[in-house]
Residue, then its C-alpha position, 0 to 999 in steps of 0.5 A: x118309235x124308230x119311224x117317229x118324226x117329232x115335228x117340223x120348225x114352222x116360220x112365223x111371218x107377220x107382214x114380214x116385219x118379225x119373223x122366227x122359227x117355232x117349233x110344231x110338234x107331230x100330233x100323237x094319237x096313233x099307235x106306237x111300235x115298240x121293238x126296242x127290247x130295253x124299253x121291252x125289260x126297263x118297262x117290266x121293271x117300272x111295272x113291277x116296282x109300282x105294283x109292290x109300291x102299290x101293295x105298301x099303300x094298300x097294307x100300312x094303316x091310316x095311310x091317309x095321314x101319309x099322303x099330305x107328306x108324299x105330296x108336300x115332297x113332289x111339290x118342293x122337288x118340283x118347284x125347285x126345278x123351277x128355281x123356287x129355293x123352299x125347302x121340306x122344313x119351311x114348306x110344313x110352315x104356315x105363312x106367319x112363320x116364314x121371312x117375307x122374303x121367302x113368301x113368294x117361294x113358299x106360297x108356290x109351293x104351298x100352291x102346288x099342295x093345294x093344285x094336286x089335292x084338289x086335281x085328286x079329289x077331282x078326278x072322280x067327277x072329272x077324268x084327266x083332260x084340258x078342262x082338269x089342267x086348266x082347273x088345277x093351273x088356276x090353283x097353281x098360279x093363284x097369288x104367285x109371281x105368275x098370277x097375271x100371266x092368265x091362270x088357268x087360261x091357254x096363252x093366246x101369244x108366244x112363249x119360249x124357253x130360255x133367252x131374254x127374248x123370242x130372237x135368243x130362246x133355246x127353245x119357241x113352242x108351236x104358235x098360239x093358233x095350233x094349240x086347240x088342235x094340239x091340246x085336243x090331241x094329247x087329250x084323245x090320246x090319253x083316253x084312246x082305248x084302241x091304241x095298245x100301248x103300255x101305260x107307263x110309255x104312253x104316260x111318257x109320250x104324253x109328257x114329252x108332248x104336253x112340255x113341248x105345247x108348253x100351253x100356258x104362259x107358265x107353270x108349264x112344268x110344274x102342270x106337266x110333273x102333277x099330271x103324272x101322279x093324276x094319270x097314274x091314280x085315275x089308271x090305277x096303277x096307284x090308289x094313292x099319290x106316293x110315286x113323286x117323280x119330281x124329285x128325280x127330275x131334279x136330281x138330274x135335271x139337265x138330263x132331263x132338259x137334255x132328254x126331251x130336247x133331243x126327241x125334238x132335235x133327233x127324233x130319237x123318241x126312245x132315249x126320252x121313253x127310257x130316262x122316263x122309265x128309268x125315273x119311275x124305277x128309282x122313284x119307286x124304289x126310293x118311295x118303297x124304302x120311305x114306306x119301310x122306314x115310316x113302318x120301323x119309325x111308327x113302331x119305335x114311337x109307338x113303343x116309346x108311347x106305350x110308357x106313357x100310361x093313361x095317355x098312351x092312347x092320346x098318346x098315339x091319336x096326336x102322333x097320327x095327327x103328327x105323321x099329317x102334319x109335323x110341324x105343330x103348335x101347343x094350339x094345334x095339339x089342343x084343338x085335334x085332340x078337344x083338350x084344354x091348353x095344360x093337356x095339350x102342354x102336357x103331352x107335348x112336353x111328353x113328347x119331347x121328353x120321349x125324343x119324338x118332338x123336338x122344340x124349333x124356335x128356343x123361343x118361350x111362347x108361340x113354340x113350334x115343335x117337330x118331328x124331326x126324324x119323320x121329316x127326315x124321312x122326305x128330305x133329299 
């Protein structure tokens, strides 16, 4: 990694009348020397956090109603980099219940959601590659504020990052015509079988990569951060989508920005390797302990649920259903569990009374209700 040489500046010259510098990354699919033994014992780490995340996956049961609320977290922490201000709380809503002026936030967030669950259910048909990310930034940009910045399709113009204009950016990546060749790249990299690398390095060098083609018009940052947890699940170092490593880019988002700029600027590939290593171990961490605590939690609810009796086990059918999906109406209760409207009352009104849900509105009718001390568990 010492000998790396991450690209060159190449001029863009059209009849001499506009003339910039863009940024033209050195492809990728070769093999990489690691000798830095930092990289060496963060890279242990990283692997063996993930592995005893993994096992927490593998040993909760109905781990399936957990899953929506790991992805609905990466998708907050993610957009909010992007400036998006939707947070855990107005995420779990549906459109109805949000300001209008707050739509737009949330419906990219909501878009998110939807991209990274339909990539996951994807990913048995059709492995990580261009194809799948073009499919899945259709999804992302659908009705937001990127909508006729071509979702789904690679850009065929310049883009840059930061400034008004290509003339102030801090940043222009490779012009348009080096893309097919770049993106070709950094897929043969992925699924290159003879280059024997660490996926968790090679997971990192693939993200500093797609940043810097910067492929689409946008969302660029947001399909790169999904990309990690795809690649992730379809190598099986995860069975499910539960490390969201977005949440630390955010946390330290300008040591994030620093971190790959100075790969481009200095060559220096292992800084970036290991802030990117170093995410994976406090992300893990992080996600092991929610595990730990939704265990504890679930045990304290369902202890509270065996008080009710004759509906304990509805009781504790509507409290999976509620570990999905947090934030319900009486409607909702009533349609999960095929009861009449005064039986999903009902046991709502148990549930309150028993401090599992909480009423949100202090309104008399459309109520909402949530459980608070579950979604506590996901907020920063």
């Amino acid at each position: 990694m010492k000998e790396y040489k991450a690209g060159k500046k190449n001029i863009f010259d059209k009849d001499k009348s506009h003339q910039y510098e863009y940024f033209l990354p050195s492809l990728i699919n070769r093999t990489f020397d690691i000798e830095n033994k930092r990289i060496l014992t963060t890279l242990e780490e990283a692997v063996r956090l993930l592995g005893e995340l993994n096992a927490y996956g593998s040993l909760i049961p109905d781990i399936d109603f957990f899953i929506q609320m790991h992805i609905v977290s990466e998708a907050v922490s993610s957009s909010k980099i992007e400036g998006t201000k939707t947070g855990m709380d107005e995420a779990l809503l549906s459109a109805d219940e949000i300001d209008p002026e707050k739509r737009d936030d949330w419906q990219e967030v909501n878009n998110y959601i939807s991209a990274m669950n339909k990539a996951i259910a994807n990913l048995g048909q059709l492995p990580v590659s261009v194809r799948l990310v073009k499919e899945t930034h259709s999804i992302l940009l659908s009705g937001v504020r990127g909508e006729h910045k071509m979702p789904g399709e690679i850009r065929t113009s310049q883009n840059w990052i930061g400034g008004a204009s290509v003339n102030t950016a801090h940043f222009i990546p490779p012009h348009e015509k080096h893309l097919p060749e770049l993106l070709s790249d950094w897929e043969k990299f992925w699924h290159n079988e003879n280059i024997h690398i660490p996926i968790l390095i090679k997971l990192a060098i693939g993200h500093y990569q797609f940043e810097t083609i910067h492929p689409f018009l946008d969302g660029n940052g947001r399909i790169g951060r999904l990309l990690i947890s795809l690649q992730l699940i379809e190598r099986g170092f995860l069975k499910y989508p539960v490390l969201y490593i977005s949440d630390f880019f955010e946390t330290h988002r300008q040591s994030y920005y620093d971190a790959l700029s100075k790969v481009r600027t200095d060559d220096d590939l292992e800084q970036w390797v290991l802030f990117f290593l170093e995410g994976v171990i406090e992300t893990a961490k992080k996600s092991k302990r929610t595990f730990e605590n939704i265990i504890t939690l679930r045990e304290f609810f369902e202890n509270k649920i065996s008080t009710l009796g004759r509906k304990t086990q509805r009781g504790r059918k509507l409290l999976m259903y509620l570990f999905s999906d947090p934030v319900v109406k009486i409607k909702d209760v009533e349609k999960y569990l095929e009861v009449n409207y005064a039986t999903a009352n009902s046991i709502v009104e148990d549930f309150v009374n028993l401090g599992i849900l909480k009423e949100k509105t202090g309104f008399s009718r459309n109520r909402l209700f949530g459980i608070d001390d579950y979604i506590k568990l996901f907020r920063k």
